[in-house]
Wavefront OBJ file of the C-alpha trace (Angstrom):
o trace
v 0.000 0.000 0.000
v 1.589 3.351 -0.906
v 0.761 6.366 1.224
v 0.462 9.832 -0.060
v 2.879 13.002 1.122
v -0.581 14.169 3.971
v -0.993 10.507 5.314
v -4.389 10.746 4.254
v -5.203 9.427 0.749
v -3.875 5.535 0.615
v -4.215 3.474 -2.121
v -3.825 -0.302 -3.754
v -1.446 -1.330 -5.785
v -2.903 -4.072 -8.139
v -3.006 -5.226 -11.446
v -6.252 -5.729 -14.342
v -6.276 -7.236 -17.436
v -7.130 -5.027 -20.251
v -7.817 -4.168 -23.580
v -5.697 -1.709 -25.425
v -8.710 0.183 -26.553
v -10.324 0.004 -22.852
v -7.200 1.379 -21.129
v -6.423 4.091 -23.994
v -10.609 5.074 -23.094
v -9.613 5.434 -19.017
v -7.071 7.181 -19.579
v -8.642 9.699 -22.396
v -11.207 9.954 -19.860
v -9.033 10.970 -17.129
v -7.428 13.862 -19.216
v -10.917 15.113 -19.927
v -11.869 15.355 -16.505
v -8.701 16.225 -15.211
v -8.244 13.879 -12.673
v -6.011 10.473 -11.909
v -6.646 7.815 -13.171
v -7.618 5.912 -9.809
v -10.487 8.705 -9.547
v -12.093 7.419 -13.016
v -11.829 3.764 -11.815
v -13.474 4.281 -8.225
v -16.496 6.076 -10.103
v -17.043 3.199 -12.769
v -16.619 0.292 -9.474
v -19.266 2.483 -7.788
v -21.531 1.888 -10.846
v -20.851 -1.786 -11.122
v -23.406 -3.282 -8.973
v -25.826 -2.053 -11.258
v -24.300 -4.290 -14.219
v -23.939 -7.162 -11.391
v -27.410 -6.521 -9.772
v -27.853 -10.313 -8.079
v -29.724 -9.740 -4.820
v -27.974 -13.301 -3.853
v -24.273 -14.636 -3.996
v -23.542 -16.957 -6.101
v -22.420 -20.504 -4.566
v -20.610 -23.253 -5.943
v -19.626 -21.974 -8.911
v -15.784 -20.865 -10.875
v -15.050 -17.650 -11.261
v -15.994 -15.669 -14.450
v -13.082 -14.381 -16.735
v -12.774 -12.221 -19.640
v -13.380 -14.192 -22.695
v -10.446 -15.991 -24.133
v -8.685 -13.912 -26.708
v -5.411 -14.174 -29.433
v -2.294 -13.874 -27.816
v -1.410 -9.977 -26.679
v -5.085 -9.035 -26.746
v -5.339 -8.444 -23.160
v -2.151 -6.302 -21.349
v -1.370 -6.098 -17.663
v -2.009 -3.194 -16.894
v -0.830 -1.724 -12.934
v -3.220 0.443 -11.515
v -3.350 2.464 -8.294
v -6.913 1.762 -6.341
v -8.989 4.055 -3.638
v -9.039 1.316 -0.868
v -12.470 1.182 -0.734
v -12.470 0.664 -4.686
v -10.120 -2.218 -4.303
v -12.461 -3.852 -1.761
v -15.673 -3.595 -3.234
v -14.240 -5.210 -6.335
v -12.614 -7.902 -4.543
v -16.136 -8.593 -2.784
v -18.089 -8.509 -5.874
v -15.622 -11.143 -6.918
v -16.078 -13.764 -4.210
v -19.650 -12.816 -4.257
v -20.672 -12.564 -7.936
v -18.090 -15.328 -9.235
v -16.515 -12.688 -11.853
v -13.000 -11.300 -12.168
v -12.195 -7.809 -11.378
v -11.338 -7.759 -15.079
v -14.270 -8.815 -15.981
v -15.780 -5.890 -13.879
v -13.938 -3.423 -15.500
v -14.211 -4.464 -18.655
v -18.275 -4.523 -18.216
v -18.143 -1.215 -16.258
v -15.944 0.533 -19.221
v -18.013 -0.782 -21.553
v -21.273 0.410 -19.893
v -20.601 3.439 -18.273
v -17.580 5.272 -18.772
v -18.779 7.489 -21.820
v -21.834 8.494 -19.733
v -19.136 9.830 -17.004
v -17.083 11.626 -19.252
v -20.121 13.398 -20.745
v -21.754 13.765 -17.150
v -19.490 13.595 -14.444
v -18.287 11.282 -12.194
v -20.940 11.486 -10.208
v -24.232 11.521 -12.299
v -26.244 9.161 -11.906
v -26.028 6.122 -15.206
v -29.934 4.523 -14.844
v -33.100 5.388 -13.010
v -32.067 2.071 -10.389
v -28.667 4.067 -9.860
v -28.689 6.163 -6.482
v -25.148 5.589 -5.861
v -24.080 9.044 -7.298
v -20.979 10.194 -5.387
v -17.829 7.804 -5.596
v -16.612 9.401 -2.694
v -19.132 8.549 -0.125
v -18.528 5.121 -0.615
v -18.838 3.005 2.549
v -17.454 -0.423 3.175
v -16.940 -2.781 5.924
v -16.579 -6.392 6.993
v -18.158 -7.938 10.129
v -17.363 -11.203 11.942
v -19.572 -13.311 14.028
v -19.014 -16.530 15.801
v -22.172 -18.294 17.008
v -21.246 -22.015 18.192
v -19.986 -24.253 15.494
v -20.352 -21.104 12.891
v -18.448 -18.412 11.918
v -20.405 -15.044 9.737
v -18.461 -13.338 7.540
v -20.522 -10.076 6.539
v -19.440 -7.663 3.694
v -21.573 -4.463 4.166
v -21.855 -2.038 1.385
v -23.682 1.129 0.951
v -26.990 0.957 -1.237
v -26.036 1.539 -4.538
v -29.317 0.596 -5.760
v -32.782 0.971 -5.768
v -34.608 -1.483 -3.635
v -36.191 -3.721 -6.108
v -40.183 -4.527 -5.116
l 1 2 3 4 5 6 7 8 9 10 11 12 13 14 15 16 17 18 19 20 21 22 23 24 25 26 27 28 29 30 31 32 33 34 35 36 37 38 39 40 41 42 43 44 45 46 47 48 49 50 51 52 53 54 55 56 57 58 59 60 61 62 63 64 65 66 67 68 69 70 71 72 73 74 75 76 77 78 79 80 81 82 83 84 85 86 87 88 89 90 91 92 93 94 95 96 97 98 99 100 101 102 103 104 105 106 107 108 109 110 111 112 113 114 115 116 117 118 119 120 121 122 123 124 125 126 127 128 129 130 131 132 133 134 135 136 137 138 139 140 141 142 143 144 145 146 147 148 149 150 151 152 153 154 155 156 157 158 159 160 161 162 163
């Protein structure tokens, strides 16, 4: 974990698996809205669990990767994360079965114009009320109960309580 000059701002160090197109799009993006990088990545996680909208996890299933491409087609590509941004994905990996990759990839696809054109924080569907990246909230609880141990990921709403 690197730690800015203030001691206030940490973030990730990580790698994704991307497209040349996708990457040269994030990083376009971040020179129109003059900001890092990281920044344009925590706003399109934020959006993500509307693209992954299961209201269960799924169990007993592999992981979900990027389809298999020609050799080169995907590049390693190190990235710095918000924290918060690195967690959520993580989570949505163990709970959703699908690579952070994956997640990006989707989230690029889906979203990342609208940003550019809107903001980071505008809102990408009518289910979306996750609107500002930086109020993102995130925990994990543990509970032992007997022979059982709870794992609990807690995230803020992100979207609207389906009926």
């Amino acid at each position: 974990m690197n730690e800015k000059e203030d001691g206030v701002n940490k973030t990730i160090e990580t790698s994704i698996c991307i497209t040349e197109d996708r990457k040269m799009r994030l990083i376009s993006a971040a020179r129109k809205l003059d900001v890092p990088v990281r920044v344009v990545l925590a706003a399109l996680m934020r959006k993500t669990r509307i693209a992954f909208n299961e209201d269960r996890a799924l169990l007993w299933k592999a992981v979900r990767y990027q389809k298999r491409a020609k050799p080169n087609f995907y590049q390693i590509w190190h990235v710095s994360l918000e924290p918060r941004c690195y967690e959520f994905g993580v989570s949505e990996r163990l709970v959703f079965k699908v690579s952070v990759s994956l997640i990006y990839g989707v989230a690029i696809d889906l979203f990342l114009e609208g940003l550019v054109n809107q903001g980071l924080d505008s809102k990408v569907c009518e289910d979306d009320i996750a609107t500002s990246y930086l109020q993102a909230r995130y925990d994990v609880i543990y509970l032992s109960v007997q022979n059982d141990e709870f794992w609990i990921i807690k995230w803020d709403r992100r979207l609207k309580k389906r009926e």
